[in-house]
PLY file of the C-alpha trace (Angstrom):
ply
format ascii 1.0
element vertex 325
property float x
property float y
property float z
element edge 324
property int vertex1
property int vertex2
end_header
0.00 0.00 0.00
2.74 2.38 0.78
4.33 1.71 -2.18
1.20 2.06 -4.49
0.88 5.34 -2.67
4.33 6.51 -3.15
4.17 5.78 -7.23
0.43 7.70 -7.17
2.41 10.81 -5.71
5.22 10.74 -8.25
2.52 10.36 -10.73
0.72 13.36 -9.33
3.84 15.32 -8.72
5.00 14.53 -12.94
1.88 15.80 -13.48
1.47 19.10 -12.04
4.73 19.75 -12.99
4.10 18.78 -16.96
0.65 21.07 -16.32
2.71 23.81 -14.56
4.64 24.37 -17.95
1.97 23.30 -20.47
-0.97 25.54 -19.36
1.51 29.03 -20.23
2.55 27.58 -23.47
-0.79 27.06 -24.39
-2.16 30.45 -23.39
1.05 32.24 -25.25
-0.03 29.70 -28.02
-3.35 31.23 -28.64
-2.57 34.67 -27.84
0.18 34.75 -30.75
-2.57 32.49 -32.38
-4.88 35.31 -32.66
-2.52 38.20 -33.08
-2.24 36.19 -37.04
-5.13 37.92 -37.60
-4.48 41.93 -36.70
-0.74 40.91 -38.56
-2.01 39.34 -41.61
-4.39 42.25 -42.75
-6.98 40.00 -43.51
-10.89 40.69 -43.13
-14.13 38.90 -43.96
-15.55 42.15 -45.71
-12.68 41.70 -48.48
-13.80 37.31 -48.65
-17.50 38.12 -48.66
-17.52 41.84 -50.83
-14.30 41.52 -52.68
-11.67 43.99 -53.60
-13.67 46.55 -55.09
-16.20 46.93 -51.02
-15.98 50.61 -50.46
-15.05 51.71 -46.79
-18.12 51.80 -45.14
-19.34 48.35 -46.32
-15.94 46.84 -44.97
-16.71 48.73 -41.65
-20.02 47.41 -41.63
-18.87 43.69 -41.90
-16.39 44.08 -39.56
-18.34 45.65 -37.01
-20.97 42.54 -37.35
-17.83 40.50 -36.69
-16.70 42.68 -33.40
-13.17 43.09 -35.07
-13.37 47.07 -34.46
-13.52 46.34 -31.00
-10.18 46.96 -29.08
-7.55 43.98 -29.51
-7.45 42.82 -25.78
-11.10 42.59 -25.86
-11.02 40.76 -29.04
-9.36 38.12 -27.63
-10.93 37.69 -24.59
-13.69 37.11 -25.99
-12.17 34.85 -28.24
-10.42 32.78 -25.61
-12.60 32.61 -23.39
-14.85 30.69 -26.11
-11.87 28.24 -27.03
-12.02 27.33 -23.24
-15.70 26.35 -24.13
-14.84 24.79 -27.58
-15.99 27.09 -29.30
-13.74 28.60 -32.29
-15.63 30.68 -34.03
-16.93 31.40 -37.26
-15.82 30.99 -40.42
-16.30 33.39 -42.77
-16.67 32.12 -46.21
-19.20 30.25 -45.09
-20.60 31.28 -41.44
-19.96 27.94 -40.12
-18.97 26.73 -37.01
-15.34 26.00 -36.90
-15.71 23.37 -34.36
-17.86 21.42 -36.06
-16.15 21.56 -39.06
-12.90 20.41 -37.73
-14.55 17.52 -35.79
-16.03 16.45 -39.40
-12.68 15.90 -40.61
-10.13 15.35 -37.40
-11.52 12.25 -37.08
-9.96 10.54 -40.20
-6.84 12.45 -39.42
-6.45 11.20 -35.89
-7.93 7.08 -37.26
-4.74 7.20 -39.81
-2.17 9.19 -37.19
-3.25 6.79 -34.64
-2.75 3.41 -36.84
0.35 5.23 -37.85
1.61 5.77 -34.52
0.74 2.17 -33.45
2.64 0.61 -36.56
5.98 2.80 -36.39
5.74 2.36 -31.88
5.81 -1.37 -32.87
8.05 -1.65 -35.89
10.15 0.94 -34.10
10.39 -1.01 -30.92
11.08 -4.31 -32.90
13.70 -2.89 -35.09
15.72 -0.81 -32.20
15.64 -3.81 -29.77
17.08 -6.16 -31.90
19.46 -3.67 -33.11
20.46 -3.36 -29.31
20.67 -6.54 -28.99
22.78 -7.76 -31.80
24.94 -4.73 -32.02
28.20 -4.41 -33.49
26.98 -7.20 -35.94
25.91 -7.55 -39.48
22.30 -7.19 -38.00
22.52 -4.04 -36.41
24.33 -2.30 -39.43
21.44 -3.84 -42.08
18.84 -2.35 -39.39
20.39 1.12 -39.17
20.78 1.62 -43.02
16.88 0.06 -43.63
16.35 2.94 -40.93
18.52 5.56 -42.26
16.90 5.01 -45.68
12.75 4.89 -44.83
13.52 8.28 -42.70
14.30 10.27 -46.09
11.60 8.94 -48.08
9.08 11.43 -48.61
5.32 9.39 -47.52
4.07 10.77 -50.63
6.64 8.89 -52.54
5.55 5.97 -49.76
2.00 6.42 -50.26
2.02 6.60 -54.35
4.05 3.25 -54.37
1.76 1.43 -52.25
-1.27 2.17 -53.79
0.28 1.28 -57.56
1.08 -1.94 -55.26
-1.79 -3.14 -52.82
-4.59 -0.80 -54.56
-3.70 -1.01 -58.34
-2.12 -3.98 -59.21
-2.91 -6.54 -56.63
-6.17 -4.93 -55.59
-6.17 -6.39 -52.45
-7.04 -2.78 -50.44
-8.86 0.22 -51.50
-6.77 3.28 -53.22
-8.74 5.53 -51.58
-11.70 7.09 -49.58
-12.56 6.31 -45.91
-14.99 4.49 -44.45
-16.57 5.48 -40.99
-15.83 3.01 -38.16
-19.43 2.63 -37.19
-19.20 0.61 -41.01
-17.38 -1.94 -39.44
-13.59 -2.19 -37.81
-12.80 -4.38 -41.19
-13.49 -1.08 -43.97
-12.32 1.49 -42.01
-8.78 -0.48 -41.34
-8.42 -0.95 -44.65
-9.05 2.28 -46.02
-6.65 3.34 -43.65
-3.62 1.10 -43.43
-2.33 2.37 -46.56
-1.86 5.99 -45.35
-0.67 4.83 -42.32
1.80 2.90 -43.81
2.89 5.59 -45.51
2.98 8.14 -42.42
4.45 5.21 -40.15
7.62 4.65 -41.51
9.39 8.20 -40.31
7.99 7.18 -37.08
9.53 3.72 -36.73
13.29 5.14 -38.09
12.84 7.92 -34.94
11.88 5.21 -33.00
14.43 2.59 -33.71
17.04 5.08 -33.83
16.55 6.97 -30.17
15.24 2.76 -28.65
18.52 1.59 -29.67
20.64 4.69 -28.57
19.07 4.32 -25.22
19.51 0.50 -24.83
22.97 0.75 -26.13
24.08 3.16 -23.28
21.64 1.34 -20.32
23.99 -1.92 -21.26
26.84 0.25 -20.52
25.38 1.25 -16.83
27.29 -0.42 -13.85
23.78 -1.50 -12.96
23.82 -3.80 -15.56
27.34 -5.19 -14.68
26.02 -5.85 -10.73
23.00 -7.50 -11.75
25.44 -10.20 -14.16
27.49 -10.54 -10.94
24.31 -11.45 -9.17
23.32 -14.31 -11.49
20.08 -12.90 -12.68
19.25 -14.15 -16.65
19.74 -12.06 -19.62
15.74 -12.04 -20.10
15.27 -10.65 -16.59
17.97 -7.93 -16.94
16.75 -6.59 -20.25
13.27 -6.44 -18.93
13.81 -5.10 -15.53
16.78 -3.12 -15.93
17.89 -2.02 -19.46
14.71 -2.01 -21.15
13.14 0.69 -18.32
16.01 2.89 -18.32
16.45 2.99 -22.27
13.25 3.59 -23.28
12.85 7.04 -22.55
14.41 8.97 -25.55
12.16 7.03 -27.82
9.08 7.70 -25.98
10.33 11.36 -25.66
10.15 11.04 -29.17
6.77 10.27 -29.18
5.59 13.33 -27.67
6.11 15.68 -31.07
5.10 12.63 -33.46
1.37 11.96 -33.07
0.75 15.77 -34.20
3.29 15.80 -36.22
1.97 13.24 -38.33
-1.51 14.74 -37.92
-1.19 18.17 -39.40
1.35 16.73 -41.88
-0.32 14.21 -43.47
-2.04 16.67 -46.29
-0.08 15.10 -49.42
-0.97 11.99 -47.94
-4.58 12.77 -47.83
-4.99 14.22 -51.48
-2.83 11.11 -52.60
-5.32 8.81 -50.84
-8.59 11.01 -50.86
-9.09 11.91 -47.61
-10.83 14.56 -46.57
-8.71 15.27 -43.11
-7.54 17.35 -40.74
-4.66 18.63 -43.18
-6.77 19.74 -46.11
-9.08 21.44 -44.04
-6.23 23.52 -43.13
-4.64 24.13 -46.85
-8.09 25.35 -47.62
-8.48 26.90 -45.05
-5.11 29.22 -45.20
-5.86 29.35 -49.35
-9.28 30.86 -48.43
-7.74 33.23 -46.20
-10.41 31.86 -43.74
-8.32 33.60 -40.59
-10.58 32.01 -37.73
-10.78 28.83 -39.34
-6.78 28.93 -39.62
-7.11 30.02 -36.04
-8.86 26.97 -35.23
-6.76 24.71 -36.90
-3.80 26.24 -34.71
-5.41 25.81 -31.75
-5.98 22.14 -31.94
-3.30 21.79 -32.94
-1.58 23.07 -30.17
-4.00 21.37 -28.08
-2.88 18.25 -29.32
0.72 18.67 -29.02
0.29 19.92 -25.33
-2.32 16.89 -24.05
0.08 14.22 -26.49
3.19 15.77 -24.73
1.87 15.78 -21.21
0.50 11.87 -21.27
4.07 11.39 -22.68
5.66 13.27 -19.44
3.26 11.51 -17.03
4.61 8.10 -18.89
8.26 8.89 -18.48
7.51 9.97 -15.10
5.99 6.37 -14.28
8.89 4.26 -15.99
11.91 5.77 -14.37
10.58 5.31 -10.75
9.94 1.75 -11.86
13.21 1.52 -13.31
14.52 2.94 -10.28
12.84 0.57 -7.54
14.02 -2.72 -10.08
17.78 -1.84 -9.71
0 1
1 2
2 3
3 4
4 5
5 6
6 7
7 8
8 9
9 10
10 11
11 12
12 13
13 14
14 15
15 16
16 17
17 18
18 19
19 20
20 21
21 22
22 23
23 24
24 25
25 26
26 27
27 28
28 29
29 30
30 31
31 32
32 33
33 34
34 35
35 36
36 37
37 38
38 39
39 40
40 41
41 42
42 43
43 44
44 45
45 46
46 47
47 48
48 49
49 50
50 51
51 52
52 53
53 54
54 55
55 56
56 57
57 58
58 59
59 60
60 61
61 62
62 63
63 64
64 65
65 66
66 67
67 68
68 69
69 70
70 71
71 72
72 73
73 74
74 75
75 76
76 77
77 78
78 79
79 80
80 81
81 82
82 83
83 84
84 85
85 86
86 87
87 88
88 89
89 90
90 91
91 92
92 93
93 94
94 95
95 96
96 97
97 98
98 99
99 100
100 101
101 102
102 103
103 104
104 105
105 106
106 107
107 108
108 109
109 110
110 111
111 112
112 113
113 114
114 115
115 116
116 117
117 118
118 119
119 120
120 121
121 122
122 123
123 124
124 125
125 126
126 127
127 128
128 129
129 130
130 131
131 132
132 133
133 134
134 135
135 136
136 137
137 138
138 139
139 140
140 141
141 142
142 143
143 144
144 145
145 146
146 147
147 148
148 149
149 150
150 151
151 152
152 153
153 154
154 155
155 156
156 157
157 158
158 159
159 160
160 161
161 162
162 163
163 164
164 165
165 166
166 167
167 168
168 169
169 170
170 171
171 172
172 173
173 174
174 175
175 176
176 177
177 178
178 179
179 180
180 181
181 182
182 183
183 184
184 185
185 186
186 187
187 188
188 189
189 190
190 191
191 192
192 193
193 194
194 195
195 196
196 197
197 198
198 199
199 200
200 201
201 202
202 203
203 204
204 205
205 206
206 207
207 208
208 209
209 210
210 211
211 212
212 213
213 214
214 215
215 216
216 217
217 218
218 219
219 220
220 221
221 222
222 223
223 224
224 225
225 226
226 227
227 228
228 229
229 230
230 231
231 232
232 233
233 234
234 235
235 236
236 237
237 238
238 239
239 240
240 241
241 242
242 243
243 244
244 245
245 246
246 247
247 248
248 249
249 250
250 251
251 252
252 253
253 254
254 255
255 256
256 257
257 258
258 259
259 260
260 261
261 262
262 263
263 264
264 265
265 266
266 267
267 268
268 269
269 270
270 271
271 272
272 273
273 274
274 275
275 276
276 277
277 278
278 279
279 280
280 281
281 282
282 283
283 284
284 285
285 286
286 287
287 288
288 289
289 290
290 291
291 292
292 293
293 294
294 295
295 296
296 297
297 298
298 299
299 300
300 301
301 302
302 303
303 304
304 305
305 306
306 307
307 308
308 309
309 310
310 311
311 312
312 313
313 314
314 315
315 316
316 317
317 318
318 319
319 320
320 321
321 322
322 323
323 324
């Protein structure tokens, strides 16, 4: 019991800490967020009128807006309704940005999170054995495969496998998305091809940063004591070197899953999904400003909540690792 309280404290402790630092980024975030606007000289009168909108019409529509309000008050107003979820309005068409970035984040977060899944796996699989048999013939053919699949563009990845598994063998579909309330089977395989694609810089960080870590845990005097106490080479890696050399790669983790969420719009138009990245090229070709706005502030959001279960998960393994030795 003490001991189960103990690891709840660190837990608790890792996480006001990570929610100490993440709460000002995120309100300096969305403050420079919404100061796009005032820079970028944008306004709905010149979407909705044009260029030719004499002065007073532009007034108009930007008094129906609020945006001749002061600044401060602007964005208080603003802010406060992010803190509710709501984002605003766009204005090309006078919908609500939240809803139309929950109509097309979830395809973007199905592939990032199949993605992320695939290269965690692959990643893990590739960097252990790397660790594990290094110095050999093995470890060098897994750090060139590595080396190579992190400078291929997914595009390039993505085109290839659909000539491959869509067009020649036809054994998945080349494109489109299917809901999962259709059925686990069509949306995983409208899916898995993208994810593929997005999944492979992912599993070279990965691999990389696991085998780095296990490399220098090996090294660890640790290590050396538990040998001299007779324990098995199963029990050490697991207990011992495993715990402490995980963390860079999971570190890595933290900047990944949004990374390959607001990154994946090539890999959308090559696949025909209508995701979260689109929705933001549009969005900054329409000169929407609030819906660009929105897309900022998820994805900050995301980056901050993906970051701080990352922190809390660190946090949690190197007690563990700790209490093992």
């Amino acid at each position: 019991m003490t001991r189960l309280r103990r690891t709840g404290g660190q837990v608790l402790v890792t996480l006001a800490r990570s929610i100490a630092i993440f709460v000002p980024v995120f309100f300096v975030g969305t403050f420079v967020t919404f100061a796009l606007r005032a820079l970028s000289g944008l306004s709905p009168a010149r979407i909705q009128l044009g260029e030719d909108a004499t002065p007073e019409a532009i007034h108009n529509i930007e008094s129906q807006w609020g945006l001749d309000r002061p600044f401060f008050v602007q964005y208080w107003t603003w802010f406060t309704g992010v803190l509710r979820g709501d984002l605003g309005t766009s204005w090309t068409n006078g919908a609500s940005i939240s809803t139309l970035i929950g109509l097309v984040l979830g395809v973007s977060l199905s592939v990032a999170l199949v993605a992320l899944v695939l290269g965690v796996l692959l990643g893990f699989v590739l960097g252990t054995v790397a660790a594990l048999r290094r110095t050999t013939w093995i470890d060098r053919a897994i750090t060139g495969f590595v080396t190579v699949v992190s400078v291929m563009p997914a595009f390039v990845v993505g085109i290839a496998l659909v000539e491959i598994f869509g067009v020649w063998l036809r054994w998945l579909p080349s494109g489109g998305y299917a809901e999962l309330a259709e059925g686990v089977g069509p949306w995983l395989a409208h899916i898995i091809l993208p994810a593929l694609a997005l999944s492979l810089d992912i599993v070279a960080d990965v691999a990389r940063q696991l085998r780095t870590g296990l490399v220098a845990a090996y090294r660890e005097n640790y290590v050396l004591g538990a040998l001299v106490r007779g324990l098995s080479p199963r029990r050490i890696f697991f207990r011992h070197v495993l715990r402490n050399g995980m963390g860079p790669a999971l570190a890595v983790l933290g900047y990944k899953f949004p990374a390959v969420v607001g990154a994946s719009i090539v890999t959308e138009w090559i696949f025909g999904l209508q995701g979260f990245g689109r929705f933001a090229n549009d969005a900054a070709q329409a000169g929407d400003v609030p819906e660009v706005q929105g897309v900022l502030v998820v994805s900050i959001a995301m980056v901050v909540t993906f970051n701080l279960i990352v922190n809390v998960v660190l946090g949690r393994v190197a007690p563990a690792a700790r209490r093992e030795m």
